[in-house]
Every structure is written in structure tokens, then in C-alpha cells.
C-alpha positions as CSV (number, residue, x, y, z in Angstrom):
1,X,0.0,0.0,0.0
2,X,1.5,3.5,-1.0
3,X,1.4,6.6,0.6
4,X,-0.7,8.1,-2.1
5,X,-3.3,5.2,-1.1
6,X,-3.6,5.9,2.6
7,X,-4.0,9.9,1.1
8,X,-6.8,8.8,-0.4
9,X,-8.7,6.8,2.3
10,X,-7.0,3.5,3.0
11,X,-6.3,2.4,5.9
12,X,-4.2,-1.0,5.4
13,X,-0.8,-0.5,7.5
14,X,2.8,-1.8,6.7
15,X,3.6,-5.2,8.6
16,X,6.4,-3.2,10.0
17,X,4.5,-2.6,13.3
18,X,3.2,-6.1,14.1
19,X,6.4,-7.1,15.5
20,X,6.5,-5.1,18.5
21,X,5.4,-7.5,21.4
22,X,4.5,-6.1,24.4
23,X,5.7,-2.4,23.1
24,X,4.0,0.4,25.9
25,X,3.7,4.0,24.6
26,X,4.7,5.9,27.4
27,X,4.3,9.7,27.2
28,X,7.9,10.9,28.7
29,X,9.2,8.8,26.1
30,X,8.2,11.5,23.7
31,X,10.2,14.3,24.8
32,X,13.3,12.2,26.9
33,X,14.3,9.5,23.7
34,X,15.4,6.0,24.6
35,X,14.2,4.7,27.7
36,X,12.3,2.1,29.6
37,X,9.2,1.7,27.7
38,X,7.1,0.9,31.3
39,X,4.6,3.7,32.1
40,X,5.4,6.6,33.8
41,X,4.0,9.6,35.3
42,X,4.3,12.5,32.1
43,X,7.2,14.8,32.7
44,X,7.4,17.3,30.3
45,X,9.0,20.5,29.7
46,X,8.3,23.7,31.6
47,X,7.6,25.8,27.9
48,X,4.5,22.7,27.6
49,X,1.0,24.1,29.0
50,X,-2.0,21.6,29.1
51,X,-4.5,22.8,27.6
52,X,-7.9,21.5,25.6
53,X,-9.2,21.2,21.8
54,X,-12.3,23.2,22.9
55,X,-9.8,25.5,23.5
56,X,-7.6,25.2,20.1
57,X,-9.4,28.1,17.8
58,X,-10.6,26.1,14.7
59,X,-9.6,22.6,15.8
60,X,-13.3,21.5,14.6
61,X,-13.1,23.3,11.2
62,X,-9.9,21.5,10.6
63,X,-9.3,18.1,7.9
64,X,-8.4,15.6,10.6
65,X,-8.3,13.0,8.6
66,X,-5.8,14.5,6.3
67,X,-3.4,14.9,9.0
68,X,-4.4,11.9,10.1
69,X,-3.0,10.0,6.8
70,X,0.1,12.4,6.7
71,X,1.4,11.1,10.4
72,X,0.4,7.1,9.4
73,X,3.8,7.5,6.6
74,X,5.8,6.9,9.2
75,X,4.0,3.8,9.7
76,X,6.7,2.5,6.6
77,X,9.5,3.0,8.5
78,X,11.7,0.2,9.4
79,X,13.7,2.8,11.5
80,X,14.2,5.7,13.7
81,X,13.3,8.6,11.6
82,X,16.1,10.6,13.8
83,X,18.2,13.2,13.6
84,X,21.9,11.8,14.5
85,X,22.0,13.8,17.6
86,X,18.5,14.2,18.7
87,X,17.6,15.2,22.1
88,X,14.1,13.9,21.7
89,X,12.1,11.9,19.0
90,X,8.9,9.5,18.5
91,X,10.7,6.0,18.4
92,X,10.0,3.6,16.2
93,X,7.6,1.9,19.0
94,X,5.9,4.6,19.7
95,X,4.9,4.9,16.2
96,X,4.2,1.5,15.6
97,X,2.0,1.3,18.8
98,X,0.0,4.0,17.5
99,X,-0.3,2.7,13.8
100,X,-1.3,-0.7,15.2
101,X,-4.5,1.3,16.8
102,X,-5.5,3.5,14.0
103,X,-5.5,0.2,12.1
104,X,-7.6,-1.7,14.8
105,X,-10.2,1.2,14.6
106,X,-10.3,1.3,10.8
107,X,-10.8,5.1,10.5
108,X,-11.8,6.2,7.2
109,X,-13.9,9.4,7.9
110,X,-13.3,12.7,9.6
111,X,-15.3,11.7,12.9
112,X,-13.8,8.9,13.3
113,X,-10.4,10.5,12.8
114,X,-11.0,13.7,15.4
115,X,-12.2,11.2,17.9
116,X,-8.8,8.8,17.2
117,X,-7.0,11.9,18.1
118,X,-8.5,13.3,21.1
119,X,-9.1,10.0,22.4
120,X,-4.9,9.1,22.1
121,X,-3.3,12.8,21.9
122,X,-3.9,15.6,24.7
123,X,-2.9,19.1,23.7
124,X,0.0,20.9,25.0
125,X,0.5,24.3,24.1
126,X,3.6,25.9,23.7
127,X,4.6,29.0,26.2
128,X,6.8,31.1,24.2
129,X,6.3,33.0,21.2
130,X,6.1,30.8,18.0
131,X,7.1,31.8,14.6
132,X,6.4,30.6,10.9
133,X,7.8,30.5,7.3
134,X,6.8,29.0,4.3
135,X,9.0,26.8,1.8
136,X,8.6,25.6,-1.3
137,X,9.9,22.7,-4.3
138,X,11.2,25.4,-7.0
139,X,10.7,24.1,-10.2
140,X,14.4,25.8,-12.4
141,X,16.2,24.8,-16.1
142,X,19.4,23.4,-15.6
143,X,21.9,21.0,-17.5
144,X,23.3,17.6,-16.6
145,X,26.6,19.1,-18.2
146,X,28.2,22.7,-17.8
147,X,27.8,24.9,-21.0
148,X,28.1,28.8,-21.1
149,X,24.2,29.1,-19.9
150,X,24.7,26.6,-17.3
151,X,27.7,27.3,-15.0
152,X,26.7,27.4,-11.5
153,X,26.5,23.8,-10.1
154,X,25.1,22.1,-7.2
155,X,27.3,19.6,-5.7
156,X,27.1,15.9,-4.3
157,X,28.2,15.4,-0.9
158,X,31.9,14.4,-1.1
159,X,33.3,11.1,0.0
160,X,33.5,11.0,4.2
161,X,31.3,13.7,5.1
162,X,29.8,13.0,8.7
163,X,27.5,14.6,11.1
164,X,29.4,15.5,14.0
165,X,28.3,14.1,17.2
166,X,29.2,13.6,21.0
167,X,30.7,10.2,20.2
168,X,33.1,10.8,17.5
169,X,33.5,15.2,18.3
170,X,37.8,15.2,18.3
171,X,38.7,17.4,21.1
172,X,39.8,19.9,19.3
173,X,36.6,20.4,17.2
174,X,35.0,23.9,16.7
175,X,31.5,24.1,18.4
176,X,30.3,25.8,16.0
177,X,30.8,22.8,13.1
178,X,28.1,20.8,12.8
179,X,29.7,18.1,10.1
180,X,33.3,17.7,9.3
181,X,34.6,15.1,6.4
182,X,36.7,12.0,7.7
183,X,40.1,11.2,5.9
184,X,42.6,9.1,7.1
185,X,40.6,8.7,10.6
186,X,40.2,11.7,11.4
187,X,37.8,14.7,10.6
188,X,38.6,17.7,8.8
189,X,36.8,21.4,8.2
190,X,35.2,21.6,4.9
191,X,35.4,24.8,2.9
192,X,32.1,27.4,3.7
193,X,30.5,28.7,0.6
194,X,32.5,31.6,0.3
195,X,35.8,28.8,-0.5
196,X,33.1,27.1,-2.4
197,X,32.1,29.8,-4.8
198,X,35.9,30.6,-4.9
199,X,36.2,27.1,-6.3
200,X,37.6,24.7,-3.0
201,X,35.6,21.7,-4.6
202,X,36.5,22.0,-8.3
203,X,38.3,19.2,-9.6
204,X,36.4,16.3,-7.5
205,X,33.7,15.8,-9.6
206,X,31.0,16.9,-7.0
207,X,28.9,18.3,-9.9
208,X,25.0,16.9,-10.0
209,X,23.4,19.6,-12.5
210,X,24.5,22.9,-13.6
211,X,22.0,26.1,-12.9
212,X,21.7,28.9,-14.9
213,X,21.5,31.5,-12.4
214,X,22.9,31.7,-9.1
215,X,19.8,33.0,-7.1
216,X,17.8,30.0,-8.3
217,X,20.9,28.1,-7.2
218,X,21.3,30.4,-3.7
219,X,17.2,29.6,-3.2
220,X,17.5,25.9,-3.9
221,X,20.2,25.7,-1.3
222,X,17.3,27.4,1.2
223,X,14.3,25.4,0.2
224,X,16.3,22.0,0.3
225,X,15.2,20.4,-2.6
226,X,14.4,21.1,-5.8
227,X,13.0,19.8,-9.9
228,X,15.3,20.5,-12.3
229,X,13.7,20.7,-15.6
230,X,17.0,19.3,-18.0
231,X,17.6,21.2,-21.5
232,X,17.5,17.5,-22.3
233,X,14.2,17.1,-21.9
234,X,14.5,15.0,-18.7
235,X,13.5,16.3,-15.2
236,X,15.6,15.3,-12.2
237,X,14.6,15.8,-8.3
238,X,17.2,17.0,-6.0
239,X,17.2,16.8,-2.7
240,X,19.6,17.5,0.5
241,X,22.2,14.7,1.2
242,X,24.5,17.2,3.9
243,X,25.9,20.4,4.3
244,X,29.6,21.8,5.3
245,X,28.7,22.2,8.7
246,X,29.0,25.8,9.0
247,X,26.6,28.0,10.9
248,X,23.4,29.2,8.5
249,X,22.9,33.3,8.1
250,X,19.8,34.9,6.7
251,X,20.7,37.5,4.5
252,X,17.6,38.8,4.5
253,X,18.0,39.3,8.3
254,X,21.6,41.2,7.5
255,X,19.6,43.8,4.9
256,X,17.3,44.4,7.7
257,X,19.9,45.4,10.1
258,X,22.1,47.1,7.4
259,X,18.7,49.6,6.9
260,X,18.3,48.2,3.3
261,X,14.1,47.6,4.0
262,X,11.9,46.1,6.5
263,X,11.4,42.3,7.7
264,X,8.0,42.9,5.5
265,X,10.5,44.0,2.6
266,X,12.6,40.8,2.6
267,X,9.9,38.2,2.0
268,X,11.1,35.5,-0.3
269,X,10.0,37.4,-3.0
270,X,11.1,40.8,-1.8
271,X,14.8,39.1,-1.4
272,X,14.8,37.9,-4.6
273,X,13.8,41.5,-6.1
274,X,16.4,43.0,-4.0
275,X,19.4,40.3,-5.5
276,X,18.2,40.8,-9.2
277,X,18.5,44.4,-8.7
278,X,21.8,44.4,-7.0
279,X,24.0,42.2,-9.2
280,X,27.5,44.1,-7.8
281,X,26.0,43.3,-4.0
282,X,24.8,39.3,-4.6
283,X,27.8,37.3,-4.4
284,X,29.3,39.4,-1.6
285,X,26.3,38.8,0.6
286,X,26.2,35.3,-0.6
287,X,29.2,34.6,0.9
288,X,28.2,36.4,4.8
289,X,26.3,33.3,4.7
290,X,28.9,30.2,5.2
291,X,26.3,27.2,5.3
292,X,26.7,25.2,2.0
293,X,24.3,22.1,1.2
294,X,25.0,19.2,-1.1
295,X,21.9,17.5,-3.2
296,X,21.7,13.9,-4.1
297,X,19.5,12.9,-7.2
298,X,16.2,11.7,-5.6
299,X,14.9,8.7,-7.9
300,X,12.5,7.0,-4.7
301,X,9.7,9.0,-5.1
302,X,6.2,8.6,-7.3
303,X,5.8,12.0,-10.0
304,X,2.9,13.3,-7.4
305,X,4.7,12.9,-4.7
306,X,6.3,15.7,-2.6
307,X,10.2,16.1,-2.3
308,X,11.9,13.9,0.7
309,X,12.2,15.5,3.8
310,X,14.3,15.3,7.1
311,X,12.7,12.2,8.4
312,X,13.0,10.1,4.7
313,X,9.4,10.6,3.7
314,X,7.6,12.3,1.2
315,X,6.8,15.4,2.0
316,X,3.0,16.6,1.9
317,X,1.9,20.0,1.0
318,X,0.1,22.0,3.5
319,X,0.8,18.9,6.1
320,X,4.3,18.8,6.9
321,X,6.1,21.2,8.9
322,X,9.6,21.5,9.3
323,X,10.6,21.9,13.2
324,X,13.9,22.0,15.4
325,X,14.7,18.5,16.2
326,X,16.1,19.7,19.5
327,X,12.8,20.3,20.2
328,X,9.8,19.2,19.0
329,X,10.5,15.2,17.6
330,X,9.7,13.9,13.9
331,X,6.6,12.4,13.5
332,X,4.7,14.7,16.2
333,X,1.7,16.3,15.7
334,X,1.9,20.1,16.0
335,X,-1.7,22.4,15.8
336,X,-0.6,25.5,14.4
337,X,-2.6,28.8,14.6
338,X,-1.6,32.1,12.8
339,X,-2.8,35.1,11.2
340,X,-2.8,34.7,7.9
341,X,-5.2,32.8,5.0
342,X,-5.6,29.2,5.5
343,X,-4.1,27.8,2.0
344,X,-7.4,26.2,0.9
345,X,-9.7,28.7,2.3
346,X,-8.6,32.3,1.9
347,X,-11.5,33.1,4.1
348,X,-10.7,31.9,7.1
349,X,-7.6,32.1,8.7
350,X,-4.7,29.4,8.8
351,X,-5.4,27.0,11.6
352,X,-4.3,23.6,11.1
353,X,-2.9,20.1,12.7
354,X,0.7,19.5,11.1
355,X,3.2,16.5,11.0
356,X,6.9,17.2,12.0
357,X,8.9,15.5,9.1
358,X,11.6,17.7,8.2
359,X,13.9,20.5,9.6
360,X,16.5,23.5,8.1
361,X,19.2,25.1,9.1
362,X,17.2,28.6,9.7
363,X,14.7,26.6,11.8
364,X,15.6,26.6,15.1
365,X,13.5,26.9,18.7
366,X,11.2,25.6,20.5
367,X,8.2,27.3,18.5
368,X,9.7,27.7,15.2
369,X,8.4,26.4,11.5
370,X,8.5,26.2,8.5
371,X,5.4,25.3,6.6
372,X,5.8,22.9,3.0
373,X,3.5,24.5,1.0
374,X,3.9,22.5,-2.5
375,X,6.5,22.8,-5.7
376,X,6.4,25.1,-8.2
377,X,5.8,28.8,-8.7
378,X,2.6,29.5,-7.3
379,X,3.2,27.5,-4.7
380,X,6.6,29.6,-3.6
381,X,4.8,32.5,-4.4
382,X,2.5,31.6,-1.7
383,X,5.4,30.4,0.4
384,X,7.1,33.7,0.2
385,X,4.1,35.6,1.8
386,X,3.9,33.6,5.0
387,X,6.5,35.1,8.0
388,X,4.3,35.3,10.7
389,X,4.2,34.8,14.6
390,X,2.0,31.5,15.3
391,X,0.6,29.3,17.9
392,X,2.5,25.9,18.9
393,X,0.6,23.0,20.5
394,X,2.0,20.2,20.4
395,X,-0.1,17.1,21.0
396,X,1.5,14.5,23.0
397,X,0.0,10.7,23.4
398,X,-1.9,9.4,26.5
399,X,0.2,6.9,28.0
400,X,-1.4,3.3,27.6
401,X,-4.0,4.0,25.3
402,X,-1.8,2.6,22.3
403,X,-2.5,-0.9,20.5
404,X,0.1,-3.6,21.3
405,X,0.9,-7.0,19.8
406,X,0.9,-8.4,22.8
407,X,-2.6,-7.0,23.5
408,X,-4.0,-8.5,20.5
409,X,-2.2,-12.4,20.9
């Protein structure tokens, strides 16, 4: 059964799941990662409020059985969907357990799913100030080979890159590199975009596709992922494979503070505008911002599908939300309220119950996101309009209400 299928009503879960005897969804296991699976009296952190869905402004109005199908992906998974240093995550029990009872219930309309939810999930609102984004798949031309047209490349992730993490951090590792490349047994810096665009990686044959112009190229690098429509004739899907490790800077932030506009000026749209008109300005500021991803040709996904994200699923448009890891786990549910128009009804505002699949390196907090809204142009140009404050709550599950193998022998 395909992701696609369960979008469309199905309800018939991976086998995956059925293995875990006597799994127990406990609700500290949420926030606290590996641990002893035995119930335990919910600890959770001090920015988490209880609060109710009566209480959750347009929690009714809302497609629960959308959201619903977007967290049962992770049903597929035959691991973690973790970040390699996460401080807190759904496991893969945890998911399982909760598959195994959607499943048991058959839920295949939107009553059914709002009662699934506030029967297994209680809402925790988050305490301090929340903020959104919106990101997009752009759709550019490019070249599988470098002619005049097409001379700014994205790379492949070169041989030995590695996240950098408590276990294998030399001691003499800067704090502030989050991935370092291993040669010879032992990790070393890799060039920030400024060495990059200087040319640090030419001659290692990093090259995926070739770009026509560097803000598509500088963009691409933001949203993560990308179609590439080849002069060919072929289309290729990028996505993010890594990234140098250096710390991410929003030049759109650095205009702000350099009097150049507003934060209202420097939308995506507005920051695109300024670049084109600024050609002397572009790379220079390019560069103030060291972060450099690498792409991998993504061939494991279905045409309709969304890009991959964080967590190794397809992404789905108006569902997934990309989150701090550090904070708020893949494969939570997060109900996010904020002023601006919901995106398939302009008359009400946006109010809706989100899946935590994917992250960035601007996303970071305990109430940050940043909303998938879809590929293409209209879809970025929608993307590019939303930078707004917004409500967290996080809904965390009710220990021992979960379905268990062992419950069912």
C-alpha cells in the first residue's frame, strides 16, 4: 500500500509494526528519547502548558483525517526517523503502537479520525512565542553538463562527510561545526560557501546539474530540494544529502539590520527582487552566509509525490512542517494557529494540525516552523508571503491508550 493510497482513504498498515510484542507507549518517552518503555507519570518540559481542543481556535473546522493519513507515513519506516543527535524523538515503537491502533479502529472518515485523536493525543500548548515560514519545491532549467548558460553547479556530498556528534567530536573540534569530512581517521573542516564559490571543490567531480543562475541556485540551497527541468528534456529531483557544517545566516535578516528595507520587505519574493537588482551586492552577501548544502539525485519517489524531507518521507503540501529536532520530535503532531489565510480557504484564517517531518538550518527553537507548501511557482509564491508569529501545540499521546501486539495475541 502506497502513501498516495492511505491519502486517499485507505487504511491497510505496513507489517512493519506487528512485530512489536508487548511495546508500551509511554508519554515521557516522547520528549526524553530512549528509555524504559514501562509507564510513567508524564514529565514534560516547563515551555508545555495543558491545555484542551475546545480551547484550540478552529480545531473543529480543521481536515483531521488529512493529517491523520500524513502522520500514518511513518507507519513505513523500518527505523528511527532521527536526527543523529537528537535530544528527543517519537521512536519507532511509539509509532508503531499507534499505527497498530489506528489500524484496529479502521478510521476512514473525519469523525472517526477527530475522535482517534483526542481519544490518544492531549494538547499541550507551547509557552513562548512561535514563529512561521513558508517553503517551497522550485521548479528551475538546468543542465546535466556545464555549457556557457549553465555554469553554476550544485554539488554531491563528497566522499566521508559525517554529522558530528558527541561520540566521534575530536577534542579539538570547533562548536560551531556541525559536520566535518573523515580522511585518514580523522575529521577535517570543509570549505564554507564563500571557498566554495571561490572554487575549494573543483576538480572532484561533486557536480549533480548545472543552474543557470545563481539565485535560483542560492534559493534551492534554502528550500532544500528542488525539480530540475533538464535542457534534455528529462526532469531530475534534487534533494539535500548534507551540508559543510558551518553556521546558517539569513541574509535577508543582514539587509534588515544594514537599513536596506523592512522584515515585511525581505519576504522570499522581496529578497529575490532586491538580488536581481543588486548584481554588484549578490555574491558578496552570498558569501556572509557560510552554510553550503549538497543535493543527491532523488529517484525514490512517485511524480505526485512531494520532495523527501528530514525524516525520509515524502513530503505533503500544506501537512508537513519542518521543526527544530532539539525540540519538538519527527513524526509529532503540532496544531498551528496564525494570522494569515488558510491555504485552501482564503476566508478563514490558517489553523491547522501539522506533522513534524523535516527541519532546516534557519529553523531553530522551540516554536519555530517552517510550513511545506507544494512545488512550483505558485506554490513559492504563496510560500514567500507567510512570515508570521504563530501558535505551537504540540499534541502529546496518552500513556497506555496505544494498540500492542501483545494485547492482540
Amino acid at each position: 500500500m502506497t502513501w498516495m493510497d492511505r491519502l486517499t482513504g485507505a487504511n491497510v498498515l505496513p507489517l512493519v509494526c506487528v512485530s512489536l510484542k508487548g511495546a508500551v507507549l509511554a508519554a515521557p518517552l516522547f520528549f526524553a528519547g530512549a528509555g524504559s518503555a514501562m509507564p510513567q507519570s508524564p514529565q514534560f518540559p516547563d515551555h508545555l502548558e495543558a491545555t484542551a481542543y475546545s480551547d484550540l481556535t478552529g480545531w473543529r473546522r480543521d481536515d483531521h483525517l488529512a493529517a491523520l493519513n500524513s502522520f500514518l507515513r511513518f507507519c513505513s519506516r523500518n527505523e528511527d526517523p532521527r536526527d543523529p543527535t537528537p535530544s528527543m524523538h517519537y521512536g519507532l515503537d511509539e509509532i508503531c503502537s499507534l499505527c497498530l491502533t489506528a489500524n484496529r479502529e479502521s478510521i476512514n472518515s473525519e469523525t472517526e479520525a477527530r475522535r482517534f485523536l483526542e481519544t490518544n493525543f492531549r494538547p499541550y500548548r507551547v509557552t513562548v512565542p512561535g514563529f512561521v515560514t513558508g517553503y517551497f519545491e522550485p521548479e528551475v532549467a538546468a543542465s546535466r553538463k556545464k555549457t556557457d548558460g549553465f555554469d553554476v553547479p550544485l554539488h554531491r556530498k563528497p566522499a566521508g562527510l559525517e554529522a558530528i556528534t558527541p561520540e566521534n567530536k575530536p577534542d579539538d573540534w570547533s562548536s560551531h561545526l556541525s559536520h566535518g569530512r573523515r580522511t585518514n581517521s580523522r575529521f577535517e573542516e570543509l570549505p564554507d560557501r564563500s571557498a566554495i564559490m571561490d572554487g575549494a571543490l573543483d576538480g572532484e567531480g561533486l557536480e549533480l546539474a548545472w543552474l543557470a543562475d545563481p539565485i535560483d541556485a542560492y534559493f534551492i540551497h534554502v528550500q532544500g530540494s528542488a525539480r530540475l527541468r533538464m535542457i534534455d528534456g528529462s526532469v531530475m529531483r534534487v534533494g539535500y544529502a548534507g551540508k559543510t557544517g558551518h553556521p546558517y545566516t539569513g541574509i535577508g535578516r543582514l539587509l534588515v539590520k544594514r537599513g536596506e528595507g523592512t522584515p515585511e520587505d525581505f519576504t522570499m519574493a522581496g529578497l529575490r527582487s532586491w538580488l536581481a537588482k543588486n548584481p554588484a551586492e549578490r555574491d558578496a552577501l552570498f558569501r556572509e552566509n557560510q552554510s553550503y548544502i549538497f543535493f543527491r539525485e532523488v529517484t525514490d519517489t512517485l511524480p505526485g509525490e512531494g520532495p523527501i524531507g528530514a525524516a525520509g518521507l515524502p513530503l505533503v503540501p500544506g501537512r508537513s512542517l519542518a521543526i527544530d529536532p532539539d525540540h519538538i520530535p519527527y513524526g509529532a503532531f503540532v496544531f498551528l494557529q496564525a494570522d494569515f489565510p488558510d491555504l485552501d480557504a482564503e476566508d478563514r484564517s490558517f489553523s491547522r494540525l501539522m506533522v513534524a517531518d523535516d527541519t532546516g538550518s534557519a529553523i531553530k527553537g522551540k516554536a519555530r516552523g517552517d510550513i511545506f507548501v507544494g512545488s512550483g511557482n505558485l506554490s513559492g509564491d504563496i510560500a514567500g508571503r507567510i512570515r508570521h508569529a504563530a501558535q505551537f501545540t504540540v499534541l502529546l499521546p496518552v500513556p497506555g491508550c496505544q494498540e500492542t501486539e501483545a494485547a492482540t495475541d
